[in-house]
DSSP file (Angstrom, degrees, kcal/mol; ACC not computed):
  #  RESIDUE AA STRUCTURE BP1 BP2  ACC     N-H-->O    O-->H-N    N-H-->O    O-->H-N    TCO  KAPPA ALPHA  PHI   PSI    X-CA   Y-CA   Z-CA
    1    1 A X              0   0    0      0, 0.0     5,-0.0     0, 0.0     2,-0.0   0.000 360.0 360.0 360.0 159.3   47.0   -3.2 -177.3
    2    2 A X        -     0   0    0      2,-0.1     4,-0.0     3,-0.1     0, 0.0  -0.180 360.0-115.6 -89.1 160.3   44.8   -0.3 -176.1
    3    3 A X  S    S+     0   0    0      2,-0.0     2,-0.2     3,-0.0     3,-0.1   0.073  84.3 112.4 -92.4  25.3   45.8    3.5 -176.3
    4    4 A X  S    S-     0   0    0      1,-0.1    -2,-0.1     0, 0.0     0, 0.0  -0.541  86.3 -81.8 -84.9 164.5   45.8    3.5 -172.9
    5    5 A X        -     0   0    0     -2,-0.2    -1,-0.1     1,-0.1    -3,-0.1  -0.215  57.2-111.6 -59.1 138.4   49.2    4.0 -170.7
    6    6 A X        -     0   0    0     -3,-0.1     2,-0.4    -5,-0.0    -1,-0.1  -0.139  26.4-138.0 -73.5 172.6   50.9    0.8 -170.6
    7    7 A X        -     0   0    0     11,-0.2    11,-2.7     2,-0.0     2,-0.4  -0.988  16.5-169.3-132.0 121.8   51.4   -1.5 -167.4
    8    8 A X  E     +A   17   0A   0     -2,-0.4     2,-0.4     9,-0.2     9,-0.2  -0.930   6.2 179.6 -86.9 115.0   54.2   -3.3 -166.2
    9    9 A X  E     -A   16   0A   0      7,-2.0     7,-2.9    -2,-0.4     5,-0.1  -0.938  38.5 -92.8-148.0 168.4   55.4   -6.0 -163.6
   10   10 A X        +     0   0    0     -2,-0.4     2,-0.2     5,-0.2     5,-0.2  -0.140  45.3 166.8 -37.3 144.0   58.1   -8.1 -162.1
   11   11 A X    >   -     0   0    0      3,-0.3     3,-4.9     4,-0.0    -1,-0.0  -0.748  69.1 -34.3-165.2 122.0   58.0  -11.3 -163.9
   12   12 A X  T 3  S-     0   0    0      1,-0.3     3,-0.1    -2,-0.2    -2,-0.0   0.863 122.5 -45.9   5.0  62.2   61.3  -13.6 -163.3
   13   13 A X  T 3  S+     0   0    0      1,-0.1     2,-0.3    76,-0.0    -1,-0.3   0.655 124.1  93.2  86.6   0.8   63.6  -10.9 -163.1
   14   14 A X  S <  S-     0   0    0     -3,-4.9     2,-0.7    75,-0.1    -3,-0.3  -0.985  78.7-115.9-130.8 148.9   62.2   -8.7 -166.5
   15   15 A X        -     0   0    0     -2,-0.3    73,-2.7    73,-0.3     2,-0.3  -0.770  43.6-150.0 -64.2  98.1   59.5   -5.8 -166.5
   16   16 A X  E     -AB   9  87A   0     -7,-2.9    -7,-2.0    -2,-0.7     2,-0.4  -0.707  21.4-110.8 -84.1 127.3   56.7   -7.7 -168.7
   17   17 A X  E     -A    8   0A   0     69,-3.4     2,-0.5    -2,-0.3    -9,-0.2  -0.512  58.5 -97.2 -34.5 111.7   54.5   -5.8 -170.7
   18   18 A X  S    S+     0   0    0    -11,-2.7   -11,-0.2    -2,-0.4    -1,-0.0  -0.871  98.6  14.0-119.6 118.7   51.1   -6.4 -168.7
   19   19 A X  S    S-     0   0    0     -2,-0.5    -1,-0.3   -10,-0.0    -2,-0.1  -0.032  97.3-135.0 -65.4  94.1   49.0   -8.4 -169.2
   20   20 A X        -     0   0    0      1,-0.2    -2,-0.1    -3,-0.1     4,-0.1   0.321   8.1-139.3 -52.6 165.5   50.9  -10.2 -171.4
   21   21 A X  S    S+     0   0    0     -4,-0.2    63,-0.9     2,-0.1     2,-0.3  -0.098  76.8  53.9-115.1  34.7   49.9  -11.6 -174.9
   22   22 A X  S    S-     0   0    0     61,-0.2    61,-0.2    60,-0.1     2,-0.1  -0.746  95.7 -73.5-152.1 169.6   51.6  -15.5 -175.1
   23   23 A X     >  -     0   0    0     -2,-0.3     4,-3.0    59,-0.2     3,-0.4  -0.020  37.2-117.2  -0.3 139.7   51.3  -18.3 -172.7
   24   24 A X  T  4 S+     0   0    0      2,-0.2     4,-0.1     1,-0.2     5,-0.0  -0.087 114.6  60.3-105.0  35.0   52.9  -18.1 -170.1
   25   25 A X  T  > S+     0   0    0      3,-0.1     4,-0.6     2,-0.1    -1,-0.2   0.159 115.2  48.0-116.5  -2.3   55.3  -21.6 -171.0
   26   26 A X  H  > S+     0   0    0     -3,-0.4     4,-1.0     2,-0.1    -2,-0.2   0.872 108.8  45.1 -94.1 -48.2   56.2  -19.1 -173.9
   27   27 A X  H  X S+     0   0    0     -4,-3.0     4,-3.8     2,-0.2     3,-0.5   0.912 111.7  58.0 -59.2 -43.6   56.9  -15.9 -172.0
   28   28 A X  H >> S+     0   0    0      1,-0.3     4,-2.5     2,-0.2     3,-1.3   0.979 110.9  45.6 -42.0 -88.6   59.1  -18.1 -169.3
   29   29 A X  H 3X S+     0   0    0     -4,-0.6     4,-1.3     1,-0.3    -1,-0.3   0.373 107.8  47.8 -83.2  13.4   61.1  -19.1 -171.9
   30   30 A X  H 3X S+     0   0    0     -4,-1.0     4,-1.7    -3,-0.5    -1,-0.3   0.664 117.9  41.2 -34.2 -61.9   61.8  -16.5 -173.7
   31   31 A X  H <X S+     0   0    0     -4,-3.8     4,-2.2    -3,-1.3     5,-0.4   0.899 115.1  50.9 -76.2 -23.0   62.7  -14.4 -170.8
   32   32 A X  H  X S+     0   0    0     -4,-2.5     4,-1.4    -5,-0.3     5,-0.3   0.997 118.1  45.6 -70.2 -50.2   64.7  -17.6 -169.0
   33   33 A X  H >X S+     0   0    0     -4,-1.3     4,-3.6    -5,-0.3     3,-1.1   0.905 110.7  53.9 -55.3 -55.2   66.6  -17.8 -172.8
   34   34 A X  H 3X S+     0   0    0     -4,-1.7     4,-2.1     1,-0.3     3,-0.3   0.902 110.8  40.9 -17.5 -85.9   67.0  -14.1 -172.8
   35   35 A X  H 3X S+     0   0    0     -4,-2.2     4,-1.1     1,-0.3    -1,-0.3   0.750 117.0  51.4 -68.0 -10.7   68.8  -13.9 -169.5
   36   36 A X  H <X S+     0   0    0     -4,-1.4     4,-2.0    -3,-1.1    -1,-0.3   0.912 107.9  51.4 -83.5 -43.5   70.9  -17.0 -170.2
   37   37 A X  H  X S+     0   0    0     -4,-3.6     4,-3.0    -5,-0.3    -1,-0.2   0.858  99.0  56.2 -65.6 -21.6   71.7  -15.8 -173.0
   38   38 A X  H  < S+     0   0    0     -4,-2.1    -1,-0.2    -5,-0.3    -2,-0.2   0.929 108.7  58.4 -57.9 -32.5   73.1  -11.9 -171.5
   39   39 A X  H  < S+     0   0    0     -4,-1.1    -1,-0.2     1,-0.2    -2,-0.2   0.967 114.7  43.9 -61.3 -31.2   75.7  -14.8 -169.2
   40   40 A X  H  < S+     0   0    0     -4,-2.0    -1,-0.2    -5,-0.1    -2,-0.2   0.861 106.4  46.4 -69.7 -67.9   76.7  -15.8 -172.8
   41   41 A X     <  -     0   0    0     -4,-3.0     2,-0.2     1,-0.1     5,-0.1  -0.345  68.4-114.3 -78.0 148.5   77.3  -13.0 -175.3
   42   42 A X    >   -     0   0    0     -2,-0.1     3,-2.6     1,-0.1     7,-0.1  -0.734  30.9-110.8 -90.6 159.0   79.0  -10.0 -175.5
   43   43 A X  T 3  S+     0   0    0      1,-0.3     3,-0.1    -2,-0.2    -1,-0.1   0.318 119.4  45.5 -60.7  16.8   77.7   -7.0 -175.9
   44   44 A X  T 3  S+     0   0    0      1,-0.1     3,-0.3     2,-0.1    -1,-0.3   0.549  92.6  83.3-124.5  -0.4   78.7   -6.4 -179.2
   45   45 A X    <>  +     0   0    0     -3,-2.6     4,-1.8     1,-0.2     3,-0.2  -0.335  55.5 129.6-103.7  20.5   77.7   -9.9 -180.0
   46   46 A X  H  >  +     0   0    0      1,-0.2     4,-3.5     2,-0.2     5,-0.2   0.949  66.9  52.6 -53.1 -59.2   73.9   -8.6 -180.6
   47   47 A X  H  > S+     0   0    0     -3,-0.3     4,-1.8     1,-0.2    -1,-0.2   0.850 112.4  41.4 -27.6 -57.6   73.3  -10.1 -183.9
   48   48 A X  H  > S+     0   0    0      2,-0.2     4,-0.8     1,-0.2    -1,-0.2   0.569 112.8  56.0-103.3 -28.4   74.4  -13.6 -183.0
   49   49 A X  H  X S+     0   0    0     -4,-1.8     4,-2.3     2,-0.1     5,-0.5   0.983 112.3  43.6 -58.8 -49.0   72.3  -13.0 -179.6
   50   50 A X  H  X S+     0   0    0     -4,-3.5     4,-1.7     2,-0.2     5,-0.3   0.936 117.1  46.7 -56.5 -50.1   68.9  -12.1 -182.1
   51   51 A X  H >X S+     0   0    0     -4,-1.8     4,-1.9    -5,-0.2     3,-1.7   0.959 113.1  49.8 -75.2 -55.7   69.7  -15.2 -184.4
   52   52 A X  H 3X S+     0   0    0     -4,-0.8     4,-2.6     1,-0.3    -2,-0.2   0.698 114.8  41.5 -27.7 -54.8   70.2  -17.4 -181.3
   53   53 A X  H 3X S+     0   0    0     -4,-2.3     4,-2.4     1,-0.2    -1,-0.3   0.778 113.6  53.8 -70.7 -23.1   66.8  -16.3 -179.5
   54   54 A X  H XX S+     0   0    0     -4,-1.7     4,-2.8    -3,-1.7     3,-0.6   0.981 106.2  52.9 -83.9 -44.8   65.0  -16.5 -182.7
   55   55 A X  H >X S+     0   0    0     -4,-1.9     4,-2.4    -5,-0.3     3,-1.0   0.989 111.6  47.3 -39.8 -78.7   66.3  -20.2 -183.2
   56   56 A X  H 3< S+     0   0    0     -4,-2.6     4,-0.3     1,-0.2     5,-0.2   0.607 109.4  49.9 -52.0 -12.4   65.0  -21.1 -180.1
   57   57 A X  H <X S+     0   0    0     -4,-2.4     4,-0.7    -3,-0.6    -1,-0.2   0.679 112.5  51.4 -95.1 -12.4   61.8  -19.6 -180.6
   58   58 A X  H <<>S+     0   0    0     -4,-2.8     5,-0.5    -3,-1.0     4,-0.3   0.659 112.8  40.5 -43.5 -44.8   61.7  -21.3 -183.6
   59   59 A X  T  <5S+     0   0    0     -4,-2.4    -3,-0.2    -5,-0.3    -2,-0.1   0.726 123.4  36.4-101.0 -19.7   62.6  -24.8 -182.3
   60   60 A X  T  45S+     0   0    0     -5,-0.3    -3,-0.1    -4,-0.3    -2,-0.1   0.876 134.0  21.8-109.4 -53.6   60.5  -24.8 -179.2
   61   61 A X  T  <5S-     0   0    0     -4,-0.7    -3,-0.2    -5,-0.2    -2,-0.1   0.418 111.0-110.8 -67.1 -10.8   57.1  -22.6 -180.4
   62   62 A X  T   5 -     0   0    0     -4,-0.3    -3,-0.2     3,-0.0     3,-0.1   0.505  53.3 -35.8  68.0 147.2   57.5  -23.2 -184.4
   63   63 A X  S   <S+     0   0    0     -5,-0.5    35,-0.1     1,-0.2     3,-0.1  -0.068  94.0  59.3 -78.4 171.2   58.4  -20.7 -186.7
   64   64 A X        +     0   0    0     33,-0.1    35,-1.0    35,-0.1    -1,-0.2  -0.181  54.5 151.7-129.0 110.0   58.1  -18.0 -187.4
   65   65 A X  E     -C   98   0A   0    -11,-0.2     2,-0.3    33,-0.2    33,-0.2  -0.283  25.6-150.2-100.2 135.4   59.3  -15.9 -184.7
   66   66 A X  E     -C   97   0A   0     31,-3.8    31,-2.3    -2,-0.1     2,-0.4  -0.964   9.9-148.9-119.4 132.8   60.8  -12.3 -184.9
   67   67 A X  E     +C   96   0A   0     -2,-0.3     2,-0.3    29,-0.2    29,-0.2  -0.919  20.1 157.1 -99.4  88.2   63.2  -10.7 -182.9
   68   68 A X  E     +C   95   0A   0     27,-0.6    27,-3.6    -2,-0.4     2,-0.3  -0.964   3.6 150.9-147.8 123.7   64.1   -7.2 -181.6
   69   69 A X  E     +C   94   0A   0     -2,-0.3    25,-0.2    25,-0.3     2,-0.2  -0.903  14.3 104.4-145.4-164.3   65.7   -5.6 -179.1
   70   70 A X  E     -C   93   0A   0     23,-0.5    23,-0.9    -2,-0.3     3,-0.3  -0.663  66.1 -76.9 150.8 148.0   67.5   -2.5 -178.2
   71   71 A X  S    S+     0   0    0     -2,-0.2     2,-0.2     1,-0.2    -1,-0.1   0.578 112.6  22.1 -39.8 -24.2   67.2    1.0 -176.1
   72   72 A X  S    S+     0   0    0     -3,-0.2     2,-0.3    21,-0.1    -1,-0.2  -0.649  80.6 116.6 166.9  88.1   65.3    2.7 -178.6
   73   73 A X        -     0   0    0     -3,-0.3     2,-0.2    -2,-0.2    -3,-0.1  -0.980  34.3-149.2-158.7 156.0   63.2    1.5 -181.2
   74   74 A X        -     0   0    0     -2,-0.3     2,-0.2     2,-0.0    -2,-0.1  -0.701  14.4-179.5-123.7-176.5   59.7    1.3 -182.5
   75   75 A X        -     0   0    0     -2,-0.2     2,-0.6     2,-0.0    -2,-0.0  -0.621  16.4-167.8-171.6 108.5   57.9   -1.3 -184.4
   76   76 A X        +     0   0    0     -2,-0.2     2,-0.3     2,-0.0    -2,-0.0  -0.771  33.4 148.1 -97.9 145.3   54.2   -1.8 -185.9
   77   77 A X        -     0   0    0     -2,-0.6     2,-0.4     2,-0.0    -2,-0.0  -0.986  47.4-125.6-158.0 154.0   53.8   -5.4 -187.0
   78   78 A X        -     0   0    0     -2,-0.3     2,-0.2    19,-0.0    -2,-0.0  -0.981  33.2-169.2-115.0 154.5   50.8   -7.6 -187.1
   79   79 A X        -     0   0    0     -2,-0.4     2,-0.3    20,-0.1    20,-0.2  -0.634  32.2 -96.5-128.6 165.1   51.5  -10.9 -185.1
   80   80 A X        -     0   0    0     18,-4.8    18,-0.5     3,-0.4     3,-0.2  -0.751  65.9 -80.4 -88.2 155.5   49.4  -14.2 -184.9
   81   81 A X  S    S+     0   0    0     -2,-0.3    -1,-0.1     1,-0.3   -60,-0.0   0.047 111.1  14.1 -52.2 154.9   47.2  -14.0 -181.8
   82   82 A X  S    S+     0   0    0    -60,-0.1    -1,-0.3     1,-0.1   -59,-0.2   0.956  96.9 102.5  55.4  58.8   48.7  -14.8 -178.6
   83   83 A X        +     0   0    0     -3,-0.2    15,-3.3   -62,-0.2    -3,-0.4  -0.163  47.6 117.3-166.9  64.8   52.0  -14.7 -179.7
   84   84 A X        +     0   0    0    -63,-0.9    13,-0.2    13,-0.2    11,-0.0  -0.502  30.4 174.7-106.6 172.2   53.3  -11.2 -178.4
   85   85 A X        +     0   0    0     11,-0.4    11,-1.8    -2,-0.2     2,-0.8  -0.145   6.9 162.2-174.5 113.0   56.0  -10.6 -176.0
   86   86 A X  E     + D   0  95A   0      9,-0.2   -69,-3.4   -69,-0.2     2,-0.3  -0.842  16.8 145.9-115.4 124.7   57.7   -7.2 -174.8
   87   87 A X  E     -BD  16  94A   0      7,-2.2     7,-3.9    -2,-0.8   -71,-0.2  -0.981  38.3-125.7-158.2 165.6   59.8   -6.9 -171.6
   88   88 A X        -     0   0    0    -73,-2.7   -73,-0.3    -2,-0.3     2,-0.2  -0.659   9.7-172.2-105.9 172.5   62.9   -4.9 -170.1
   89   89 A X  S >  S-     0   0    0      3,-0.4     3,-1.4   -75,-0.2     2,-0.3  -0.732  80.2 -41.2-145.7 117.0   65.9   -6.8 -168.6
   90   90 A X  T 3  S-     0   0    0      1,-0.3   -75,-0.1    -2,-0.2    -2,-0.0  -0.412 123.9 -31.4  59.4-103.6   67.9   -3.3 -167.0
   91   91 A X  T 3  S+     0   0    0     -2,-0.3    -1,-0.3    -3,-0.1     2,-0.2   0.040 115.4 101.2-116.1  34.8   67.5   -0.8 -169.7
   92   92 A X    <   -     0   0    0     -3,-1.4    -3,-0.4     2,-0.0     2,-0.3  -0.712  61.7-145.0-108.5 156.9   67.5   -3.2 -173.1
   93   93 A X  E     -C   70   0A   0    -23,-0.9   -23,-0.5    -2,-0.2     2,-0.5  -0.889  11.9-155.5-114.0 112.5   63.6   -3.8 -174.5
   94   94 A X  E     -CD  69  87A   0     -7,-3.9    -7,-2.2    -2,-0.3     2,-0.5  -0.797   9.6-169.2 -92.6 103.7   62.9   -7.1 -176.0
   95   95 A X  E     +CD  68  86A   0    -27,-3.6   -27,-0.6    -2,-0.5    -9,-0.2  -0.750   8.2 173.7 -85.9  96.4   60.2   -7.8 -178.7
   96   96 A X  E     +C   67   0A   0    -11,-1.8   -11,-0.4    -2,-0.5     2,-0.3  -0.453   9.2 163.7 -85.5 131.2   59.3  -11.2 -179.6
   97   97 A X  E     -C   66   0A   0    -31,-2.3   -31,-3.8   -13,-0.2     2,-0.3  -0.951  25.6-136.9-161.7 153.0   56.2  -11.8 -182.0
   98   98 A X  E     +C   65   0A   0    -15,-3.3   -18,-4.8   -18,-0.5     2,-0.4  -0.799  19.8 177.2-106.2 149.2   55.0  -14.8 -184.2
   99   99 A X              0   0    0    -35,-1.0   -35,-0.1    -2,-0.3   -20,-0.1  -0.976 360.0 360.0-150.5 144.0   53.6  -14.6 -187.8
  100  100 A X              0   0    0     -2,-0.4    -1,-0.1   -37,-0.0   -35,-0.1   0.521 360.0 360.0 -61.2 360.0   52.5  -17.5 -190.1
């Protein structure tokens, strides 16, 4: 990503980092797991949310998929191409990335 100001937009219900950096059958389900998963868990139940999404990016994209989210975190990582993905759902930020 660029050191220009980032860009955002509406994307089923989450603020996508924009343009995004996956497939868009990857970004879909990611956020569609993501919100299913908010109906699911409790909020205190974060852990078991992270291994849950990461399973399922695991089993549907192939391993191996990392998982982070939270109010207020940073993160440098290097990821295999096309296999970014950063979005809000309210105020939470989710990062998803794959690495061989």
């Amino acid at each position: 990503m660029s050191q220009t100001t980032a860009q955002y937009r509406m994307y089923l219900g989450a603020r996508v980092l924009w343009p995004p950096d996956c497939p868009d059958d990857i970004l879909e389900g990611a956020i569609n797991e993501t919100q299913s998963c908010l109906k699911t868990f409790e909020a205190k139940d974060g852990q078991k949310m992270a291994e849950h999404l990461k399973k399922y990016l695991d089993n549907n994209f192939e391993p191996y998929w990392h998982v982070f989210f939270g109010k207020n975190f940073g993160c440098h990582s290097i990821h295999e191409k096309r296999r970014f993905i950063y979005f809000y759902i309210d105020k939470t930020a989710y990062l998803f990335y794959k690495t061989q």
